[in-house]
TORKOL-4160 file (C-alpha; in steps of 0.2 Angstrom, whole numbers, padded with zeros to 4 digits, m for minus):
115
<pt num="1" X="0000" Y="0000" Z="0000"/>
<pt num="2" X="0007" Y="0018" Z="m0006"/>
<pt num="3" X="0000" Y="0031" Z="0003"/>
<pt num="4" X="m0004" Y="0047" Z="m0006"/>
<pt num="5" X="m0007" Y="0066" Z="0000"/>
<pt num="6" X="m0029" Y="0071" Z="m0001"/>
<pt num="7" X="m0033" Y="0089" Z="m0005"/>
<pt num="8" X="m0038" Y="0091" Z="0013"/>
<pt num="9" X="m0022" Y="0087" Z="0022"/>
<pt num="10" X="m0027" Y="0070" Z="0026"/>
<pt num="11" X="m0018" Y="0053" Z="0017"/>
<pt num="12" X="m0027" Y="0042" Z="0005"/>
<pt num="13" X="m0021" Y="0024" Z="0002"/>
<pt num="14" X="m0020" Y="0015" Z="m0013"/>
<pt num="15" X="m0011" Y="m0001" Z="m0019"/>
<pt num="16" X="0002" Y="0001" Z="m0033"/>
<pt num="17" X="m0005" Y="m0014" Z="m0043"/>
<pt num="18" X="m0017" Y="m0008" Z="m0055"/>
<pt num="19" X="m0025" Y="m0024" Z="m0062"/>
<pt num="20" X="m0039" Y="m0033" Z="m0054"/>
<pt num="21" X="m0030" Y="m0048" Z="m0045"/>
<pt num="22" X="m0040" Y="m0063" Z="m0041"/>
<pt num="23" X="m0036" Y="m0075" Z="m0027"/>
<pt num="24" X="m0030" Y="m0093" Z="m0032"/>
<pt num="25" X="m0020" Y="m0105" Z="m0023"/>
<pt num="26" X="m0014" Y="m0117" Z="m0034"/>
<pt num="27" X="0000" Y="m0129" Z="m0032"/>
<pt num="28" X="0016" Y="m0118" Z="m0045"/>
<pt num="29" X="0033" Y="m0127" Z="m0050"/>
<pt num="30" X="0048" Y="m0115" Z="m0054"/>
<pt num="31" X="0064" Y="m0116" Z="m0063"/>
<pt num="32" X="0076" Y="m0100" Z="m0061"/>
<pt num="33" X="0093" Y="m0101" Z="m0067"/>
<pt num="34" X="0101" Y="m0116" Z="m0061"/>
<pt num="35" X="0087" Y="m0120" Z="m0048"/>
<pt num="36" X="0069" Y="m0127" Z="m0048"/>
<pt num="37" X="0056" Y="m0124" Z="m0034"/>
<pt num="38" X="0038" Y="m0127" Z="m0026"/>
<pt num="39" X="0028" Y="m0114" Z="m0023"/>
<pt num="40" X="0010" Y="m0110" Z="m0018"/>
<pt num="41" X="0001" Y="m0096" Z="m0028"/>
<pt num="42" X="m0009" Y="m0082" Z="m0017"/>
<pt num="43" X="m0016" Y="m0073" Z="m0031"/>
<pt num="44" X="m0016" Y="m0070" Z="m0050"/>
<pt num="45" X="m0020" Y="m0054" Z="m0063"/>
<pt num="46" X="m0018" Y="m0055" Z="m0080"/>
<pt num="47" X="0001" Y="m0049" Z="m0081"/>
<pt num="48" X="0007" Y="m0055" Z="m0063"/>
<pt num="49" X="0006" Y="m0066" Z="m0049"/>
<pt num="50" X="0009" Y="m0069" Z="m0031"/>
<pt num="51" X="0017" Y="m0082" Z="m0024"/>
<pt num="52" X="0023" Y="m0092" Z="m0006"/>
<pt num="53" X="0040" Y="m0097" Z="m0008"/>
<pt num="54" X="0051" Y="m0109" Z="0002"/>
<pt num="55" X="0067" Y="m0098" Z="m0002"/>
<pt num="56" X="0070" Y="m0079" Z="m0007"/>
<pt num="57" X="0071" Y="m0076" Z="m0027"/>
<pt num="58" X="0082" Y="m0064" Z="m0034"/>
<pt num="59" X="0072" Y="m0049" Z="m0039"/>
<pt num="60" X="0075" Y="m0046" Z="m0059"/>
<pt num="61" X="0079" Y="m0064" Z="m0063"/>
<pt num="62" X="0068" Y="m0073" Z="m0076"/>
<pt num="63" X="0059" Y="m0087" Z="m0071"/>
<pt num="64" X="0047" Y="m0100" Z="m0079"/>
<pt num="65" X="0032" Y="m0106" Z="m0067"/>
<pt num="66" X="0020" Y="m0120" Z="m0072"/>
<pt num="67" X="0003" Y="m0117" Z="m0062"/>
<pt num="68" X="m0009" Y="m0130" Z="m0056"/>
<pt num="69" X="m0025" Y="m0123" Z="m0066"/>
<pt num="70" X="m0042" Y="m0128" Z="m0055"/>
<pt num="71" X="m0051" Y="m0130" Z="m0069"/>
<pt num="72" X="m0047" Y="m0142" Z="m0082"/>
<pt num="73" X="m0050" Y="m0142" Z="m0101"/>
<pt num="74" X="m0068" Y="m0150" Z="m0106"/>
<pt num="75" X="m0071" Y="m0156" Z="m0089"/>
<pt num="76" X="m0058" Y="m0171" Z="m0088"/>
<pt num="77" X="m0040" Y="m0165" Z="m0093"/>
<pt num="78" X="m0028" Y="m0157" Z="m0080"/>
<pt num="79" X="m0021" Y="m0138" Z="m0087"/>
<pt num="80" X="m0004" Y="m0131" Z="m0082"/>
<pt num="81" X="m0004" Y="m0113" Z="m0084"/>
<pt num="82" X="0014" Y="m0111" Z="m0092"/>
<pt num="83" X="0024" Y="m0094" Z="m0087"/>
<pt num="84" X="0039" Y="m0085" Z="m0095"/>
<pt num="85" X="0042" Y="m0069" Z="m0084"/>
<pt num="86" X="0053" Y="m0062" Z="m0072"/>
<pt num="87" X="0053" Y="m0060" Z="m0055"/>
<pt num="88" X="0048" Y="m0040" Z="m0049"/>
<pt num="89" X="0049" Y="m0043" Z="m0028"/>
<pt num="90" X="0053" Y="m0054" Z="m0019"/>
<pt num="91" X="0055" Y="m0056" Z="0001"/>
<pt num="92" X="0062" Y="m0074" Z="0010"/>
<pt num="93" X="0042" Y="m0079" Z="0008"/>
<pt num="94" X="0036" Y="m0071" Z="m0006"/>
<pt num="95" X="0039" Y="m0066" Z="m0024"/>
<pt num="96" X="0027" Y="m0056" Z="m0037"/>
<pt num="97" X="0033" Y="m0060" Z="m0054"/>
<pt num="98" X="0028" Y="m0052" Z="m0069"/>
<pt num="99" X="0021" Y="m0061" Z="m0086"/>
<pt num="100" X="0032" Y="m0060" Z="m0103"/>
<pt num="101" X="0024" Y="m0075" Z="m0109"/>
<pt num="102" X="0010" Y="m0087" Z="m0104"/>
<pt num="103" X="0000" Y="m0101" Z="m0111"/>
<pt num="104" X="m0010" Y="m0116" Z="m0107"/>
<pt num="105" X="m0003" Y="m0133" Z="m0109"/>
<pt num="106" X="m0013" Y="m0151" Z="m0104"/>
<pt num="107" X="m0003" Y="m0160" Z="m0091"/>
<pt num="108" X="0004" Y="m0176" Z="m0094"/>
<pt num="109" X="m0005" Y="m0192" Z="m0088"/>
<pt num="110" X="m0002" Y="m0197" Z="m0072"/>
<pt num="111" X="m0001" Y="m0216" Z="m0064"/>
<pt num="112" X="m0014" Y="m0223" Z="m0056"/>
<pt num="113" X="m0011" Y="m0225" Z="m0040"/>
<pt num="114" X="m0008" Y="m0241" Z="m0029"/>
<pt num="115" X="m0023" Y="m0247" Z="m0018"/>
């Protein structure tokens, strides 16, 4: 939150992200650099996202995420959203990371599980 002077002397508060962010927690997979990562997403808009992190990212790196997407493609088949972007901020929690690229791909089959 930025907080910006009022014409009556007071302080008015706004949030330096101007796109509508929609929460999502979705299970994310990272590669930046040499390394690859879990993550958690907290919320998306259509040029950036938010995410929980188990390790600090450097900030201006560029990373690829693939996101867990909740819904899947004709009711049956599993979507990754697929990221090129780089990371904007970043704390030792959190990151927001900033789309170049994006696209949806279909995840590959999974086992089946033992019983």
């Amino acid at each position: 939150m930025l907080l910006f002077p009022a014409l009556d002397g007071s302080f008015v508060t706004m949030d330096r992200r101007a796109a509508i962010r929609f929460p999502l927690r979705a299970s994310v997979k990272y590669v930046v650099a040499d390394s690859a990562g879990d993550a958690v997403s907290l919320d998306i808009s259509r040029r950036s996202i938010s995410l929980l992190t188990s390790s600090r990212l450097s900030a201006g790196c560029w990373i690829r995420l693939w996101i867990d997407w909740p819904v899947q493609l004709n009711g049956h088949l599993p979507l990754y959203l697929v990221v090129q972007g780089m990371v904007r901020r970043s704390t030792a929690s959190q990151a927001a990371i900033i789309f170049s690229r994006y696209e949806f791909r279909l995840q590959p089959p999974r086992p089946p599980s033992a019983a």
